[in-house]
C-alpha positions as CSV (number, residue, x, y, z in Angstrom):
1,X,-5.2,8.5,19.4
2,X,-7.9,5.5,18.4
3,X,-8.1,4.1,15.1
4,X,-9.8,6.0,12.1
5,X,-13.3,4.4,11.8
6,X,-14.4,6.3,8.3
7,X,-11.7,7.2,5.7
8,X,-12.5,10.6,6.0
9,X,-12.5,11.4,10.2
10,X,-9.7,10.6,13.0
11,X,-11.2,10.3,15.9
12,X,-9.1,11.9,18.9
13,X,-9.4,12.4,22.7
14,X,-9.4,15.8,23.9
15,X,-8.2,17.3,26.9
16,X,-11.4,16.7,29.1
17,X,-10.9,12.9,27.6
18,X,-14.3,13.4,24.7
19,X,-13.8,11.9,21.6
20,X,-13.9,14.1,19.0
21,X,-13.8,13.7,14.5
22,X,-10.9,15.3,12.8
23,X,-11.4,16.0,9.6
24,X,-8.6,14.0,7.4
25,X,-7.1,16.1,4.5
26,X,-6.4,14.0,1.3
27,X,-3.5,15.4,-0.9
28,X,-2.7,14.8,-4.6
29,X,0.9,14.6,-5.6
30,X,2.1,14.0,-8.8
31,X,5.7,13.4,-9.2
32,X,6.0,12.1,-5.2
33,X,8.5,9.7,-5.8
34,X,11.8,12.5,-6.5
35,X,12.4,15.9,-6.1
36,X,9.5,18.8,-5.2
37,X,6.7,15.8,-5.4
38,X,8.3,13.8,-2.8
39,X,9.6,17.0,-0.3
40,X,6.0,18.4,-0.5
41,X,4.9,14.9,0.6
42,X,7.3,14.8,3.4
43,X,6.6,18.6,4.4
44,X,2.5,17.8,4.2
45,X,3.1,14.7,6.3
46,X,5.3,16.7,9.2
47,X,2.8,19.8,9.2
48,X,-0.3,17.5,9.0
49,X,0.5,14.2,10.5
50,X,-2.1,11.6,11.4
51,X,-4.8,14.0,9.7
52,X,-2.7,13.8,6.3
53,X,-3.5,10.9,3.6
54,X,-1.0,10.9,0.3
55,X,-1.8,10.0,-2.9
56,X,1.6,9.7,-3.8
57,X,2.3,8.9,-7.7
58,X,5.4,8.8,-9.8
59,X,6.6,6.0,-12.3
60,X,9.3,4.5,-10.0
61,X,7.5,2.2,-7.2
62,X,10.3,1.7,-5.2
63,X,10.6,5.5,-4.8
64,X,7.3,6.6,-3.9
65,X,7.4,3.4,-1.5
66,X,10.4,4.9,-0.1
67,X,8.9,8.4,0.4
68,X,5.6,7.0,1.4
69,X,7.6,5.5,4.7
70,X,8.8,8.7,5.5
71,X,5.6,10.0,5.6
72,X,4.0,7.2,7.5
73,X,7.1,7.5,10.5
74,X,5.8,11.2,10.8
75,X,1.7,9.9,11.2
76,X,0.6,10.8,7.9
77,X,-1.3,7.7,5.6
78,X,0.4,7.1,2.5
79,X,-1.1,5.5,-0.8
80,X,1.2,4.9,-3.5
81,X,0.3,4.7,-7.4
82,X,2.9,3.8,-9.9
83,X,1.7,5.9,-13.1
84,X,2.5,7.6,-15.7
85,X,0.3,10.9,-15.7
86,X,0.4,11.3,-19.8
87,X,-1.8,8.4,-19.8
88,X,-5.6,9.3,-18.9
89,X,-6.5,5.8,-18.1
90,X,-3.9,5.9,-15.7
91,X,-4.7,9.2,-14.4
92,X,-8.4,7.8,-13.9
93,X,-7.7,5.0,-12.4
94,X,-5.3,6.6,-9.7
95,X,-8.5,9.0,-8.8
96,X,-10.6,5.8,-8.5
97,X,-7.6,4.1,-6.2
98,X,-7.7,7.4,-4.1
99,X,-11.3,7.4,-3.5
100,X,-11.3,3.7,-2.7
101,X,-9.0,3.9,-0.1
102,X,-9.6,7.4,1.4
103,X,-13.4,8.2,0.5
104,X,-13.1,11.4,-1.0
105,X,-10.1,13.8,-3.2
């Protein structure tokens, strides 16, 4: 598999060697750093792999950097976002961090 080259494509060969995009999905997750957050991270990055990017916030960094390398060591792109999602600011600026870095939500 080559290197993305847009934020929102994987480019892959196929089994007659073409290169072909792969649409990348980006997922939300609120609460990645414990509990149902972080397993629905771990279960999107297994199921979806190199085609997955995580948004991945919580208020603990060290956990969501934690889950976030699970998810890498199954293929799947990780961004984490310490936050606190009562906080709209915050909220805001984790949408504007996940556009940045992926290209679209």
């Amino acid at each position: 598999m080559t290197t993305p080259t847009r934020a929102d494509d994987i480019r892959s060969e196929g089994a007659c060697g073409r290169v072909h995009s792969v649409p990348m999905k980006v997922f939300v997750i609120t609460g990645g750093s414990d509990g149902i957050g972080a397993e629905i991270a771990r279960q999107l990055a297994a199921t979806h792999g190199a085609q997955a990017a995580l948004v991945l916030a919580g208020r603990s960094h060290e956990k969501l950097d934690a889950v976030a390398a699970q998810c890498q060591a199954k293929g799947a792109q990780a961004l984490t976002v310490a936050m606190d999602v009562a906080d709209e600011s915050q909220c805001r600026a984790l949408v504007e961090q996940a556009a940045a870095k992926f290209g679209r939500i």
